[in-house]
C-alpha positions as CSV (number, residue, x, y, z in Angstrom):
1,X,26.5,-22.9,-6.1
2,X,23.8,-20.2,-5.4
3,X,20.3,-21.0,-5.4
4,X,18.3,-19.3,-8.0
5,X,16.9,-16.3,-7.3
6,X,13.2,-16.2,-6.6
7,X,10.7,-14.6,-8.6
8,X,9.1,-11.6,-6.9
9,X,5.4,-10.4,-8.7
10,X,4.2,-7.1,-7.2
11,X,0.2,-7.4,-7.6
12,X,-0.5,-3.8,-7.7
13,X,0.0,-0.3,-10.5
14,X,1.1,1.7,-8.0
15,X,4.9,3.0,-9.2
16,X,5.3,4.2,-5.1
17,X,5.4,0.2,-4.2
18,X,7.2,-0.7,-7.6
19,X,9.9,1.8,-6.1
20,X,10.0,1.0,-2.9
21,X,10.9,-2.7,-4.0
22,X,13.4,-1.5,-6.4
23,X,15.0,0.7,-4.0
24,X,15.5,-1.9,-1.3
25,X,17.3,-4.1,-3.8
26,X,15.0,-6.4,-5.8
27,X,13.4,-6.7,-9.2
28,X,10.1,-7.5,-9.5
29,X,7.5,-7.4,-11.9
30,X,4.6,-6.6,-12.1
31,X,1.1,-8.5,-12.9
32,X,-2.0,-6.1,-11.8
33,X,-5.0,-8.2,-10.2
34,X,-8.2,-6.2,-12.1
35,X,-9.8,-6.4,-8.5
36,X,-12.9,-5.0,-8.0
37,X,-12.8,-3.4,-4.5
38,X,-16.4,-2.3,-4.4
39,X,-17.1,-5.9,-3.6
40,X,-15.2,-6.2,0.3
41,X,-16.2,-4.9,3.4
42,X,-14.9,-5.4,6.5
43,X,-15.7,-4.3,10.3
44,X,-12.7,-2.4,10.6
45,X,-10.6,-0.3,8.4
46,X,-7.2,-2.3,9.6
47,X,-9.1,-5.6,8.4
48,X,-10.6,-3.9,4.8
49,X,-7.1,-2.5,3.7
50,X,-5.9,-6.4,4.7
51,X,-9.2,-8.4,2.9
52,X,-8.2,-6.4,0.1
53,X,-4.5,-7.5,-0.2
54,X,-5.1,-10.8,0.2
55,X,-7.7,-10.5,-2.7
56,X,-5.6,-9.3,-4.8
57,X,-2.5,-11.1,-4.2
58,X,-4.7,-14.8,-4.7
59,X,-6.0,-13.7,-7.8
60,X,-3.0,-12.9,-8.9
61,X,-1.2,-15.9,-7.6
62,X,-4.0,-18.3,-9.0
63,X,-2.8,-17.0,-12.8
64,X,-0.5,-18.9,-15.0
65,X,2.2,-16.4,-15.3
66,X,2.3,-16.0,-11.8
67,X,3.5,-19.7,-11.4
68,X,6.6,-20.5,-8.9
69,X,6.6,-16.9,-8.0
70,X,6.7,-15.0,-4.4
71,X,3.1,-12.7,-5.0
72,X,3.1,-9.2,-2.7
73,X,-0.4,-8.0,-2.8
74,X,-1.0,-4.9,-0.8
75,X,-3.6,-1.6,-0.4
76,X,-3.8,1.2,1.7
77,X,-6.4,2.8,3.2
78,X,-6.5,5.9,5.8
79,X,-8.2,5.4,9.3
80,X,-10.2,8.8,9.7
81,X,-12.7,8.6,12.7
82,X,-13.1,4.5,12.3
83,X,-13.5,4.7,8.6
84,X,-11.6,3.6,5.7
85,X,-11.4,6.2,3.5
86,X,-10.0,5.1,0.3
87,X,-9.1,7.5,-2.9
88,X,-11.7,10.3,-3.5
89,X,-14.4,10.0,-5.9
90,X,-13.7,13.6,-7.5
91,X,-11.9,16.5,-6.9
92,X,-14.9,17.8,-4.8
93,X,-14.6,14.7,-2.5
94,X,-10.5,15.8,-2.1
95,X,-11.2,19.5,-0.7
96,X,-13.9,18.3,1.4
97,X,-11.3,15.1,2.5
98,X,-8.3,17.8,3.2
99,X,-10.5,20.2,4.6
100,X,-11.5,17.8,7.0
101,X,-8.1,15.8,8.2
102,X,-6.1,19.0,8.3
103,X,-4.6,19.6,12.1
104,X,-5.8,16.0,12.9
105,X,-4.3,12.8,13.1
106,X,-5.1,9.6,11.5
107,X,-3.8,5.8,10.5
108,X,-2.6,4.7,7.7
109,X,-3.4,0.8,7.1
110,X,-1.7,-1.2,5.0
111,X,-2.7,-4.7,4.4
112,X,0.2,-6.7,3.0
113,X,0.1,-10.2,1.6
114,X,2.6,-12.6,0.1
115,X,1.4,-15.9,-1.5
116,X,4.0,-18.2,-2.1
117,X,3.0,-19.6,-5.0
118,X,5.5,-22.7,-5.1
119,X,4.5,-24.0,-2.1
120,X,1.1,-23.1,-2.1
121,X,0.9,-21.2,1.3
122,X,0.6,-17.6,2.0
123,X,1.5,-15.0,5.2
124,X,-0.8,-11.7,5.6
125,X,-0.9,-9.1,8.0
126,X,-1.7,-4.9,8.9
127,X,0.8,-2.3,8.8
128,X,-0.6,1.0,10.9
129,X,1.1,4.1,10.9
130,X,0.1,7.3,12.4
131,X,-0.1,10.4,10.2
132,X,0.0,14.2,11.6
133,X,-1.6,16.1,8.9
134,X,-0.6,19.9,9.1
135,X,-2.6,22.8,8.3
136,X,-2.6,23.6,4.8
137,X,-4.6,27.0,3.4
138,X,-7.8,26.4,1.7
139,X,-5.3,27.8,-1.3
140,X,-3.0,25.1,-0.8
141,X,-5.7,22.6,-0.9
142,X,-7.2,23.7,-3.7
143,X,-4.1,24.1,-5.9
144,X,-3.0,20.3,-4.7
145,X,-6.2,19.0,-5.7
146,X,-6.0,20.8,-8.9
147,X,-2.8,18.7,-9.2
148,X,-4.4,15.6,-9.7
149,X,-1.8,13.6,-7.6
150,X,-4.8,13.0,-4.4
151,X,-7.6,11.2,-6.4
152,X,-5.0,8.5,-7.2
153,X,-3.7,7.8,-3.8
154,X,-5.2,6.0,-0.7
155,X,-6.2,9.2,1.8
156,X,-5.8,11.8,-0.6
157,X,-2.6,12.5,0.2
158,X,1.7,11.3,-0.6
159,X,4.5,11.2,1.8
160,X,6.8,11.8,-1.0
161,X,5.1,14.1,-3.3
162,X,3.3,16.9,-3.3
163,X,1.4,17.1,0.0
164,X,4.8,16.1,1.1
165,X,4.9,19.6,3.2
166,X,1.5,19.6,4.3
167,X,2.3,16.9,6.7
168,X,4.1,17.2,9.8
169,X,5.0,13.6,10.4
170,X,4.4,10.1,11.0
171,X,4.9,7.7,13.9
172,X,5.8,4.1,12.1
173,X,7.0,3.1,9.2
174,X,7.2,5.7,6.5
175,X,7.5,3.2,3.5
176,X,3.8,1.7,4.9
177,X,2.2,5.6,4.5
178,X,3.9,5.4,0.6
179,X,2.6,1.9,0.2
180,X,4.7,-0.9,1.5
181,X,6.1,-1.7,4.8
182,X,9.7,-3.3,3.9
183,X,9.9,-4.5,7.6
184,X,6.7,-6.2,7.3
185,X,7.5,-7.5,4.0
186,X,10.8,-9.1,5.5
187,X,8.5,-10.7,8.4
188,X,6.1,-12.1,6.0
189,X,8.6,-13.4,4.0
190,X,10.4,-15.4,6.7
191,X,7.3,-16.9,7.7
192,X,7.3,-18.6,4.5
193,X,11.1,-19.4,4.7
194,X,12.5,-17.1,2.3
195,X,15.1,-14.3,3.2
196,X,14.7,-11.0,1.8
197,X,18.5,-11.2,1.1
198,X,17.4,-13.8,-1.4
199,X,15.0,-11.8,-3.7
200,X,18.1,-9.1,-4.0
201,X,18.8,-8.7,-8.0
């Protein structure tokens, strides 16, 4: 007889995550943590984008409808000349954000966190992937901010929508730059004894 299938909570709205969970197999759903990130900083952006997942994921884990469950807390934000720089205030803030990464390179951090809430122990670490932003026209800028997609996403910018051709690659995990590192996830997981194969619905 099979063991029964963990329950997987996603702490996080983001649909990317939601779909990157779905499409590597598993079912999880989702309980949103109400975080207030204007309260954590950190020395580094690496170590902010991983204070703020493991925020997230223990408030969520320390709710009653999160009980017996694996928690994933995770957030993203995008290493520009050593600062974090999270989503923009305002379309303003997105030209000026675009205007300014264009031709560059930065880092995407992810801080992932999984809070097993069963045995009361949890597993966190940094995902860092290296973004080659391309040179998009001020015209392309400005009708991608006029979009609306950048001031909901960490950095201003997707790997799978929109600003999708303004960027000429990454080097890492793609999944981490859309918001979830599955290879992380998996190493997290087995720290805490549990399989990814497990949490496959």
């Amino acid at each position: 007889m099979t063991a029964q299938r963990r329950r997987l909570v996603l702490a996080s709205a983001s649909p990317a995550r939601l779909g990157l969970l779905r499409q590597a197999g598993m079912a999880p759903e989702v309980i949103v943590s109400g975080f207030d990130e204007s309260k954590v900083t950190a020395p580094t952006p690496a170590e902010l984008a991983l204070a703020l997942a493991e925020a997230k994921a223990s408030l969520v884990a320390a709710r009653p409808e999160a009980s017996g469950a694996l928690v994933v807390g995770c957030d993203s934000v995008l290493e520009l000349d050593g600062r974090a720089l999270g989503k923009p205030a305002d379309a303003e803030e997105a030209v000026a954000r675009w205007k300014a990464m264009r031709g560059r390179v930065g880092v995407l951090q992810t801080g992932h966190c999984v809070h097993d809430t069963a045995a009361k122990r949890y597993a966190s670490a940094t995902a860092s992937t290296v973004v080659r932003f391309g040179e998009p026209t001020d015209e392309e800028i400005a009708a991608y901010v006029a979009s609306g997609e950048p001031l909901n996403v960490a950095g201003a910018f997707t790997l799978d929508g929109r600003s999708a051709p303004f960027i000429d690659g990454v080097d890492g995990n793609p999944g981490n730059v859309i918001g979830l590192s599955l290879p992380l996830l998996r190493r997290l997981l087995a720290e805490l004894g549990v399989s990814v194969t497990d949490l496959w619905s």
